[in-house]
N, C-alpha and C positions, 0 to 999 in steps of 0.2 A: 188338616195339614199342620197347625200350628199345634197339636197333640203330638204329632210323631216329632216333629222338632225338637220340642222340649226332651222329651224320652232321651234322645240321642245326642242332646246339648249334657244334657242330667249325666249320661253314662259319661261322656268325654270326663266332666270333671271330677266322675268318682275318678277315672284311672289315671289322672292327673295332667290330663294332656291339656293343651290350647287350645281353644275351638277357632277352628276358619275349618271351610267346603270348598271341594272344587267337586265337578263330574268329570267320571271318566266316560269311555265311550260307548257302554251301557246306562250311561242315566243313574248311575250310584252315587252315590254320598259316598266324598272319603274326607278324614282330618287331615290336615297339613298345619305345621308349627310354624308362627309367626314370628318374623324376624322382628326380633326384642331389642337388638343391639340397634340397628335402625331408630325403633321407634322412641329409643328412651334418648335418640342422640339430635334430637331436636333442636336440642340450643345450640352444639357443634355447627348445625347446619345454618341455623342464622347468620352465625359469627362468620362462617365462609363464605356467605351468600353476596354477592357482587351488590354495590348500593346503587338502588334502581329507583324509578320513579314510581311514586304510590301507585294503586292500581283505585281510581276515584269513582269505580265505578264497577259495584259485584252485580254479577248474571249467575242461574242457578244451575247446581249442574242437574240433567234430567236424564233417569234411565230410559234407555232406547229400547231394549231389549234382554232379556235373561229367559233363560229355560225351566230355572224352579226360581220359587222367590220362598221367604219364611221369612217368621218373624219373632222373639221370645223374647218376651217384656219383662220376666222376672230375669233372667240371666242376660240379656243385653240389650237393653232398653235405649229405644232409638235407633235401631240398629238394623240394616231389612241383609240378610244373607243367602247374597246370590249366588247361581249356581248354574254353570251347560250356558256356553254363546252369551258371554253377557259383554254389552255393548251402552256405553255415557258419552253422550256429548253436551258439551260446552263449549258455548260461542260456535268460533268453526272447528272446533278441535274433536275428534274420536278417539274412544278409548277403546277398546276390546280387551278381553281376560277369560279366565278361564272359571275364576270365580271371587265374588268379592264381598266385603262389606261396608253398607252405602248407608252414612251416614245424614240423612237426607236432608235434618234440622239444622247440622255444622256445615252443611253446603259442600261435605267430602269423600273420601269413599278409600280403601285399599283393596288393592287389586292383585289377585297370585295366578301365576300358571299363563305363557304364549302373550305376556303385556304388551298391547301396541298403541302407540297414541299416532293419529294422522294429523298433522298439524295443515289445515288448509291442501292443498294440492302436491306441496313439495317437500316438506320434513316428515321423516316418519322415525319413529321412538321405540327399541324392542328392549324390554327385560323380563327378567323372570316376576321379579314383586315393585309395586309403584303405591308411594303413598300419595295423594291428590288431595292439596285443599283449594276448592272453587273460590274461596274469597282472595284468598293472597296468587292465586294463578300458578302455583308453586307445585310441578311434581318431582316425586323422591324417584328415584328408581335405581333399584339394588338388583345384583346378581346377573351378568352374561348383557349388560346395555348395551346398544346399538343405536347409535342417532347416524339418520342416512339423510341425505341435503345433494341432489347432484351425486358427482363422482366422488365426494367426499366422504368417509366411515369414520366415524369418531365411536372407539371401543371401549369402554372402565367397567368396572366393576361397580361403581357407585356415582352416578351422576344426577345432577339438580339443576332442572327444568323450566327455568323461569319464563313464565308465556306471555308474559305484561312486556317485556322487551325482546322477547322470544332469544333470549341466552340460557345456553347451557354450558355447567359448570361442575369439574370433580377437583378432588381435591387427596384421591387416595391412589393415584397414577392412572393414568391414561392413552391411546393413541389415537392419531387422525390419519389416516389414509387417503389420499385423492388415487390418482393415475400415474404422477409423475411420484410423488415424495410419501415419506413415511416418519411421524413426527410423533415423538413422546417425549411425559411429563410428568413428575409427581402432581403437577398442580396445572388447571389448564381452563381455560374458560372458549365456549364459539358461539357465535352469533350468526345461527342461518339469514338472516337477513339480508348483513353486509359479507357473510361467507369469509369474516377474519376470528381468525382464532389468536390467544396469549396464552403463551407458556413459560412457566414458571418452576423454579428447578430440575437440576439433569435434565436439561432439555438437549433432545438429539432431531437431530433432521436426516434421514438415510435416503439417498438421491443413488442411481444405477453409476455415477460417476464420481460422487464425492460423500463425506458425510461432513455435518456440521455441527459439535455439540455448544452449547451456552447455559448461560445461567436464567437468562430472560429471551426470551422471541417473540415477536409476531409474525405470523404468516397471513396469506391472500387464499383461500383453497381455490379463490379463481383464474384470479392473476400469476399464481406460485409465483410472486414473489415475496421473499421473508427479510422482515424487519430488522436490523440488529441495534436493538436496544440494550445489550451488555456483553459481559465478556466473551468472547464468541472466537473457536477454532474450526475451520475449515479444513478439510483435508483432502485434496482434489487426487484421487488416485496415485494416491502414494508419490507423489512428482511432486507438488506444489503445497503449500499449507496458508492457510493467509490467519493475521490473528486482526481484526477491532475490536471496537466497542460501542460505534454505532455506523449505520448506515443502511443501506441495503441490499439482497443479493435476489437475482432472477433466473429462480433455479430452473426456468423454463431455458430461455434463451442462454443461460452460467456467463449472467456480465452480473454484474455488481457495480455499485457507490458505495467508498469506502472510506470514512471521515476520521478523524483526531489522531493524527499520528498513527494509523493504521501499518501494518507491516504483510507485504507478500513475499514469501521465500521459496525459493526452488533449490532441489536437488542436485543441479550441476553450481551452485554453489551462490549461487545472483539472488537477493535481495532487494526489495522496492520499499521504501519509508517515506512517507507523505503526510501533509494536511488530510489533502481529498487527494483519493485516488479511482479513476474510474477502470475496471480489468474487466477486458472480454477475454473471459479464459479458451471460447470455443475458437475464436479468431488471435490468440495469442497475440491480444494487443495491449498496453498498458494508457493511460493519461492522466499524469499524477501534475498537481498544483499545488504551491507552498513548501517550501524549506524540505525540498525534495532529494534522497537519496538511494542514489541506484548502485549496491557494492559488489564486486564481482569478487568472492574471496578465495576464487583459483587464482588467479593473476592479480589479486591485491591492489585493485583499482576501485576509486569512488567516484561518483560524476553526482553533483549536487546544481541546484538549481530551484528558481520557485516556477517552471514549468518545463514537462518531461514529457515525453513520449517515447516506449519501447516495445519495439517486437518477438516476441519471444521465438517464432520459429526464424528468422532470418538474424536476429541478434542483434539487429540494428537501434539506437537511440539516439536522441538530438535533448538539448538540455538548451534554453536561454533563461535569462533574468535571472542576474548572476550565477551564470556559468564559471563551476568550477571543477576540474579532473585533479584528484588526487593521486599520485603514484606512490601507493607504499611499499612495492616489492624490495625495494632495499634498504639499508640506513640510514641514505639519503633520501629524504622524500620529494616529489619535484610537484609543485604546484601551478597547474596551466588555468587561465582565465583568458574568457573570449566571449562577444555579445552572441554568438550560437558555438555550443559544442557538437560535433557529432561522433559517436562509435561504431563498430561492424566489428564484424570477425571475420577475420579474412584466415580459411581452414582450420586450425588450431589456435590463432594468434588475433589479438586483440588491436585493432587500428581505430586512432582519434584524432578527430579533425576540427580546427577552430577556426572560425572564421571572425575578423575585424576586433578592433580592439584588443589584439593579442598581447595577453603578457606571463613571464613566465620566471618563476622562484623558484632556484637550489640553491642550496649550502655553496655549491661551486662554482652554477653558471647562472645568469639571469637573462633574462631577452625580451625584447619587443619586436612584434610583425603584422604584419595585416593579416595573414593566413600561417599556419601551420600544419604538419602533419605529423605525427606520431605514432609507429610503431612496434611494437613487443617481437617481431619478427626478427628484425637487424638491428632493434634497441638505438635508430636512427631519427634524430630529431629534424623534420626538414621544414627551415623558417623562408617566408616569400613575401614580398608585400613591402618592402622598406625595413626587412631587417634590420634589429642590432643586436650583439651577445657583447656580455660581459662575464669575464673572469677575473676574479680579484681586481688587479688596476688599469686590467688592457680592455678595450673596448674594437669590439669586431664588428665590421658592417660591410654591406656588398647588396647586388642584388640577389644574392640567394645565399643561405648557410645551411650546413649542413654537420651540426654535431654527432659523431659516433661515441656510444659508451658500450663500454664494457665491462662485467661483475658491476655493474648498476653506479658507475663511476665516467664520468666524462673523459675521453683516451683525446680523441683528437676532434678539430672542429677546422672543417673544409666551403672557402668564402669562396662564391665566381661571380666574374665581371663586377667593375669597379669596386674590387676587395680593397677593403682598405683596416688599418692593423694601428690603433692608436693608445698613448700611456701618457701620459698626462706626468710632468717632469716636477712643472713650479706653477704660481698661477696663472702663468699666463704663456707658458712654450711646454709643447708636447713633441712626443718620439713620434712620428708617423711611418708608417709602410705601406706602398698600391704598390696596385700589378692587377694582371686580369684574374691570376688566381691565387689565394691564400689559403697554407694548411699549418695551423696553431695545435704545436700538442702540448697537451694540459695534463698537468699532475698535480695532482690536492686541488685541484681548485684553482691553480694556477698557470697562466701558460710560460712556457719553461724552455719554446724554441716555438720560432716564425719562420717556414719555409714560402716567399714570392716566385710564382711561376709567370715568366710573361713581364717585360715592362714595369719591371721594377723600379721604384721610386724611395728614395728614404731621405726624413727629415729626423735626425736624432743630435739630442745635444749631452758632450759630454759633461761627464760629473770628477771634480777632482777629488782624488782618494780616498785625502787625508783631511778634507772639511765638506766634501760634499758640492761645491757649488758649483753651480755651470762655468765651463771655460769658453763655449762658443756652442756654433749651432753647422752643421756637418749634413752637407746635402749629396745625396749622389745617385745616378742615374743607372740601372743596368738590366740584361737579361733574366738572370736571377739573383736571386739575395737570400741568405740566411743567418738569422738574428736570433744569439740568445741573450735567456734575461735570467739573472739571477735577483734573487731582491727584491722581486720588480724592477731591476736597473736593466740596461743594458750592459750585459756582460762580453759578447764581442758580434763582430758581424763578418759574411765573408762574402766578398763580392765576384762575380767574374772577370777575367781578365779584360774584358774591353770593357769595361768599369767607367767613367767617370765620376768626379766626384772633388770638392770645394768647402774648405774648412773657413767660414768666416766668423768676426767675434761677435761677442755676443752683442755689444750696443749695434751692431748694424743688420739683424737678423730680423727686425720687422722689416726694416729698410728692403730687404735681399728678398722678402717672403718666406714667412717662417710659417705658412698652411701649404699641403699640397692641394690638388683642385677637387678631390669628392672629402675632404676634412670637414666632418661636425663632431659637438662634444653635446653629448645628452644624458649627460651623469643623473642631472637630476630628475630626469624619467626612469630611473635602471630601478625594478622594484628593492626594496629592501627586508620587507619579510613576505609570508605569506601573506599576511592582511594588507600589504599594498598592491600587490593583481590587481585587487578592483578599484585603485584610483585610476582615474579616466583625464587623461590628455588630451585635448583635443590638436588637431595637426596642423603645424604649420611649417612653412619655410626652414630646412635646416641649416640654418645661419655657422662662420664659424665665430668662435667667440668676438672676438675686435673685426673692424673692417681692415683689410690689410690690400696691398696693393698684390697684383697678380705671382706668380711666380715667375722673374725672369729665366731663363738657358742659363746653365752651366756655364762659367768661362771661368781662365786662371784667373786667384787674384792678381 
């Protein structure tokens, strides 16, 4: 045997070929050429190789089986070339080939043609050529690999075997397959063990509902769920996109934890920005925490808060811990704050609701309430709860108001039950207006006529001319009253004919009662920019300024 060998080792290298054997299915000897780029890329392969713990302890590897065996000590000394069914195991691990050369002294062996390693009960390993060294636990394996684990398929062209931590690793593109997902990578390492795999550059994830590309991932192939350890796009059927940089996503279930400033964006135009944000995409539900921002850039609204919850099939969200509703669809921007926000869509239109501690900033009007409502439908601001509104110097209170804008400008603003319509003269005497109902309409920002409906009351003092100063204080009683202001002054008033009404001077106007009976002045809660919304008042008593004695009846002086 070892005659005819040599003969046919001899002839190979007159015609210049490589020698390696494999049998075909007659039992012949044929050449096949040994992959040279492989074997001279040794040191490549160190330098890629994941840092593992020594392996302290070499076992030899021992041929099981082969069909021809040979051996040629002048051409390749040390060398035993197998051939037909050939079969090494080491440790628990099986190899199979078609044919190989078993290096028996270096404890290694290369293997060509049908490579399969069984790794224990559960991993199995196919490629075409596998280099093996039994001391370092290290196999090569080039051309058409297959590592199989469960429903997992991890496929390269070039993958390395490490069997000391039983990780496998490529490095010249790759994929993994489960059931659900489909995951490639130029660079990719997986551990049957723990069943996680890491990918590394153009990393894509292809899921039957979304795709995910990154630059770094880890995945579960058991748990499907994947890592986001870097920059990372989502792209959930063409609807939704979400962009982090860490956190993680359960492509089984398609919820995700979504950390640093994360961002999910939808196609009808809505936006989610958060710390953490938690999104069940399959239940269109949101749960974002930290300096949280929900923007709807149809309707030009923002709703911030450091805790959100939003639905996306019903449109519904609530925002507290510093709740704040932006409105930017106009010029004017109007800033609402309240200890809980809520929004809906009600058909087309966008409706927000704040509850307790209301407070609210425009360029024109300003307000506080216990509750409000807000909608893009009739662009009708409806305050409850101990309203007040201000416009420039008048201040509006009632139990309920009711501002109308229009072109995203405040037209008019409608008070009921004990309305009352106040402007502040000097420091210490104001213009007052009750009645059960008041409607103030407002231009620029300022109201410019007072119509009283019902039980009208007026406490106004004139101003003369030509220096300005109070000449007394003018009280009178009627069914209606209508009061304009130019200047903020009062410019005239026009009362019904059964009218009365009593001009006294001014040193006897505390004397007479110069408050009507729902008069308070709360100038100094009226926010002044946006950044005051969130100063917080707590409630008390609405006093009027000085104690003053009641208001007596009308009579002549």
């Amino acid at each position: 045997m070892k005659r005819y060998s040599s003969f046919f080792l001899l002839a190979a290298c007159c015609l210049g070929f490589l020698p390696s054997f494999a049998q075909n299915s007659r039992g012949e000897l044929r050449e096949e050429v040994l992959d040279q780029v492989s074997k001279t890329s040794a040191r490549q392969t160190e330098k890629n190789r994941p840092k593992t713990a020594s392996n302290k302890k070499t076992t030899f590897v021992y041929l099981e089986h082969t069909d021809i065996i040979s051996v040629d000590e002048s051409l390749r000394p040390g060398v035993q070339l197998l051939s037909g069914n050939v079969c090494f195991r080491h440790d628990n691990a099986l190899m199979y080939c078609d044919s190989a050369y078993f290096y028996q002294n270096e404890n290694s062996l290369d293997a060509f043609g049908n490579v399969q390693i069984i790794q224990g009960d559960s991993v199995f390993v196919y490629g075409d050529v596998l280099y093996y060294n039994g001391n370092t636990k290290l196999a090569r394996l080039r051309n058409n690999v297959r590592l199989e684990k469960g429903d997992a398929v991890l496929t390269t062209d070039s993958l390395n075997y490490d069997r000391v931590v039983n990780l496998a690793y490529y490095y010249t593109g790759g994929v993994i397959n489960d059931k659900l997902n489909a995951l490639s990578s130029l660079w990719g390492q997986y551990s049957p063990d723990t069943e996680r795999a890491l990918f590394r550059n153009e990393v894509r994830l292809v899921n039957p509902n979304f795709t995910m590309d990154a630059d770094t991932l880890r995945y579960n192939t058991r748990s499907k769920v994947a890592d986001i350890v870097g920059t990372t796009h989502i792209v959930y059927q063409d609807e939704t996109d979400i962009y982090s940089t860490l956190g993680w996503y359960d492509t089984d279930h398609e919820r995700s934890m979504l950390l640093k400033r994360s961002l999910v964006l939808h196609k009808d135009g809505k936006s989610l920005v958060g710390d953490t944000i938690f999104y069940d995409k399959k239940h269109s539900f949101a749960e974002a925490f930290s300096k949280v921002e929900l923007t709807d850039s149809i309707h030009k609204s923002t709703l911030y808060g450091n805790y959100l919850h939003y639905n996306d099939s019903t449109e519904r969200g609530l925002a507290t811990d510093s709740a704040l509703l932006v409105d930017w669809s106009g010029e004017d921007r109007m800033y609402l704050h309240a200890d809980t926000l809520r929004s809906f869509k009600d058909s087309i239109f966008n409706v927000s609701l704040g509850y307790y501690n209301v407070r609210v900033f425009r360029t024109d009007i300003q307000g506080i309430c216990d509750s409000l409502i807000y909608s893009t439908r009739d662009s009708i601001i409806c305050m409850n709860g101990e309203p007040v509104l201000w416009a420039e110097g008048s201040q509006l209170s009632g139990d309920s108001i009711k501002a109308y804008t229009k072109n995203q400008k405040v037209e008019r603003v409608v008070i009921e039950q004990s309305a009352m319509a106040s402007q502040q003269v000097s420091s210490e005497y104001f213009n007052q207006l009750s009645g059960k109902e008041i409607i103030a309409y407002v231009d620029s920002g300022a109201v410019r006529k007072i119509f009283v409906n019902g039980n009208a009351e007026t406490i106004y003092f004139p101003q003369d001319e030509s220096d300005g100063l109070l000449v007394g204080m003018n009280k009178t009683q009627s069914s209606y009253v209508t009061m304009y202001l130019k200047a903020k002054k009062v410019d005239k008033i026009l009362l019904t004919t059964t009218s009365a009404g009593t001009m006294f001077p001014l040193d006897e106007a505390k004397e007479k009662g110069s408050y009507l009976k729902n008069f308070f002045w709360l100038e100094e809660q009226r926010p002044k920019d946006e950044k005051d919304v969130f100063t917080y008042y707590p409630k008390t008593e609405r006093l009027k300024p000085a104690t003053t004695t009641p208001n007596p009846p009308l009579q002549e002086p």
